[in-house]
N, C-alpha and C positions, 0 to 999 in steps of 0.2 A: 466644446467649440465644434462646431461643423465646419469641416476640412474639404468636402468635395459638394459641389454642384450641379445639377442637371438643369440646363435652361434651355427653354425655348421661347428664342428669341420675336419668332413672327414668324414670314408677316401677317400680317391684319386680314383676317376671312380667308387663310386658306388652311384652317383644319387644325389649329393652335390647342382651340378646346376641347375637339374630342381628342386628339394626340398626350394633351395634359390626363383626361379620365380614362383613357386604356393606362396609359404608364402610371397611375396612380393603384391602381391594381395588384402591380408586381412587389412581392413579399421586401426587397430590395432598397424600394423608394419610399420616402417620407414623403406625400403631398403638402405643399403648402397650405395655407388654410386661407389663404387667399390667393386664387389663380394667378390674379397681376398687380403685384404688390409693386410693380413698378419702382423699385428700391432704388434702381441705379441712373433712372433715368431724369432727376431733378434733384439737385439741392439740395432743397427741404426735406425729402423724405429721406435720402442719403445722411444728412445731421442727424438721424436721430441714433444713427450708430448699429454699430454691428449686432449688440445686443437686443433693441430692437428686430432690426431683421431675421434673425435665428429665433426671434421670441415666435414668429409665424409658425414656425415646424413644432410638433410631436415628437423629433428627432432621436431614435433608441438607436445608439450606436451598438448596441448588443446583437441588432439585429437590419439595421439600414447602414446599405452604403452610400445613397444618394439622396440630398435635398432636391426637389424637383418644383420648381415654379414654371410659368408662361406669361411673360409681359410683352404684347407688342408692342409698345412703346421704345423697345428696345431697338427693334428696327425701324425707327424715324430719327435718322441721325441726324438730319436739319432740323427737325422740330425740338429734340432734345440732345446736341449736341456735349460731349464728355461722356458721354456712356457706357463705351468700350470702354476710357479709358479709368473709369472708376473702377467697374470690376478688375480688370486687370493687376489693379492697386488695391484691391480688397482682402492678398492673402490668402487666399483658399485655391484648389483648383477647380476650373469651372469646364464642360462637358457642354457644346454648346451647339443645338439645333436649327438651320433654319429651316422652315418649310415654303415652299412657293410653287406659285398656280400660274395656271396661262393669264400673263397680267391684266388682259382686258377684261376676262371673266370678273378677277380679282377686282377690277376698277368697278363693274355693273354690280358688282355683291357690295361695296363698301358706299357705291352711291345711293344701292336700296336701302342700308341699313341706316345711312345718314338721312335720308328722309326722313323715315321713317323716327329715329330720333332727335328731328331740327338742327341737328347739325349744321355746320357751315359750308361743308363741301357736300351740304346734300339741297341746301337751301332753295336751287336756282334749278330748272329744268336742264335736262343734259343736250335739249338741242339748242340751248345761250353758251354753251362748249364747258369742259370738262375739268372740275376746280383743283387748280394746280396741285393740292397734300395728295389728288388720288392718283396721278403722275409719280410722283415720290415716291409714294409706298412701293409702288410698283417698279422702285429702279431697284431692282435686286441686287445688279452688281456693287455700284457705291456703296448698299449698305452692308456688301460684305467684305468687302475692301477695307472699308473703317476698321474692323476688327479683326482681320487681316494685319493693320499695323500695329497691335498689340497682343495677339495669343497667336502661335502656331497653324499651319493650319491642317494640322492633327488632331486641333481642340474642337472642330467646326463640321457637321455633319449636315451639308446639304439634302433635304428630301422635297418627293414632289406631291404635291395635294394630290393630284390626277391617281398615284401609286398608293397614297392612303385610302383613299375612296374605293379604290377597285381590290388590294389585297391588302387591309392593314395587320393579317396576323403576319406574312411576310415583313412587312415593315419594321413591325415593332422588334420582329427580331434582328433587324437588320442596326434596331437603335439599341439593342440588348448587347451586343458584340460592341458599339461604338463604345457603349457607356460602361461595360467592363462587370456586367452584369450578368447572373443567369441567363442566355438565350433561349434555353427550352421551356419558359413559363409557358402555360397556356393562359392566355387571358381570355377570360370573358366578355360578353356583351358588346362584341366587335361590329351587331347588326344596327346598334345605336348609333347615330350620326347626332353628335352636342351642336346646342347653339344650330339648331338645326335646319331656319331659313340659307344654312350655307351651302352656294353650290345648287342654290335650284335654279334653273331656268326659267326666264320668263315665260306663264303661263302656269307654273306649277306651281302649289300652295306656298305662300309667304315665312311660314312659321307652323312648327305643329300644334303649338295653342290653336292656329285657324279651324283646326277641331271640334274644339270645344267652345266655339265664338256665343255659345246662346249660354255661358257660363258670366261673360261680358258685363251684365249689368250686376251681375252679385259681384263681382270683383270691383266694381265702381263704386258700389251700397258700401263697401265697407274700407274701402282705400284710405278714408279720412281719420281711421281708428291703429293705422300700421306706422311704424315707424317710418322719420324721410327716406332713410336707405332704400327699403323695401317698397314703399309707397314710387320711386322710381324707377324701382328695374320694375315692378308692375302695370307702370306708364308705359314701360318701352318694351315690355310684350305684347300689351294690347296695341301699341301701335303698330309693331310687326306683325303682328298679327291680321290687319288690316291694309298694309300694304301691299304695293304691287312690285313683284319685279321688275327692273327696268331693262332695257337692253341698248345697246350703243348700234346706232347706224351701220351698212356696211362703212358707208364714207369716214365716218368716226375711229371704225377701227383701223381704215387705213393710214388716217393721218396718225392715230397713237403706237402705231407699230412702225410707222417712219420715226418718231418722235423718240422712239423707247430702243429703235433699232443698234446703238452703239452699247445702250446696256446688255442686251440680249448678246450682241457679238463678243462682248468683255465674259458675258457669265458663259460662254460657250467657248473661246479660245484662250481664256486665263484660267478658267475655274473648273473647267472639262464640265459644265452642265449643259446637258444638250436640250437644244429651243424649238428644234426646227418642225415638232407637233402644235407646238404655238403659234407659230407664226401662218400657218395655214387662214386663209380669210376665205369666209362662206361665198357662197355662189350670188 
């Protein structure tokens, strides 16, 4: 049985996936074999039981101390409500990350990437105003508050996307001391940014498939011959691939930073994470 956990919880587009493939590196961790097995965050896939869930990992207790997944799912406590409160009932102890970005950036990366996969909250142009789940994601404090009233908050390692991107081998040791693990690993391949339309700026390339976009029509010739799984994340590179980034108004950002301003105050005078590089609005 696996006794201890490493999760990272979200949010959504701010550095989840590459933070999951550098820690999956370290001698220490079992990787999941599926990044977001979302176990805890519905019902149905919590029914199928613990063995199930442990069935994901490779897990050599001879030589790993931590299961390590990344579900964001986990931080949409409105969308899937119980989810702190499963894990905490699950038995095991759980080691638990969030990571978060300047929320607007964060909203402009999730409404490209919902474009760009039909989405609902990508559906509609961002100047008919901004679909309420990219609000949510972006309330950091609620969703750390939830789990807050069930694990310590000793269990709970706040980081910031902005500090991943600029020093992750800093980081990572910073999550090697949290998680009770080697801190002097050197990891590798820290120049690779996963999931890699994350974090760019409107105007810069969409996706690094954008590359290799005259590769496009052989990947289409043979789509009808791959299984559904793959036949879909296939779709949704070629369309990120194709897309544009989008960007929020000034005026957009003012009203989402009045709008978002008492989470920002909560995660800055309850939680000691400081905002006030966020909050900055362009000229």
């Amino acid at each position: 049985m696996i006794e201890r956990f490493l999760v990272i919880l979200g949010a959504m587009r701010c550095g989840t996936t590459s933070l999951f493939h550098y820690l999956s590196e370290h001698p220490e961790i079992a990787p999941c074999s599926d990044k977001e097995p979302a176990f805890f965050s519905g019902r149905d896939k919590f029914a199928r039981g613990r063995d199930w869930y442990e069935g994901l990992w490779k897990f050599d207790p001879a030589r790993h101390t931590l299961a390590l997944e990344a579900s964001t799912n986990y931080s949409k406590v409105e969308m899937f409500p119980g989810t702190a409160e499963r894990m905490a009932g699950f038995g095991a102890e759980f080691r638990l990350i969030y990571l978060m970005r300047n929320p607007l950036d964060r909203i402009e990366s999730h409404y490209t990437l919902g474009a760009a996969k039909g989405w609902p909250e990508g559906a509609a142009p961002l100047s008919e105003g901004v679909h309420p789940e990219l609000i949510r994601v972006s309330s950091y404090a609620t969703q750390i508050e939830e789990y807050l009233r069930y694990f310590p908050r000793s269990s709970l390692l706040l980081l910031r996307f902005e500090e991943l991107r600029a020093d992750p081998a800093r980081v990572l040791k910073q999550v090697c001391e949290f998680a009770g693990i080697d801190p002097g690993h050197e990891f590798r391949g820290l120049e690779t940014i996963h999931n890699s339309n994350m974090g760019r700026r409107p105007g810069e390339l969409g996706s690094s498939l954008y590359r290799y976009r005259e590769w496009i029509p052989f990947w289409k010739a043979i789509a009808h011959r791959l299984s559904p799984r793959l036949i879909n994340r296939v779709r949704g590179m070629l369309a990120q691939s194709s897309a544009s980034n989008v960007a929020l108004s000034p005026e957009q950002r003012r009203e989402l930073l009045a709008e978002l301003s008492e989470e920002l105050r909560r995660l800055r005078e309850q939680h000691g994470f400081e905002t006030s590089a966020w909050q900055a609005l362009p000229e």
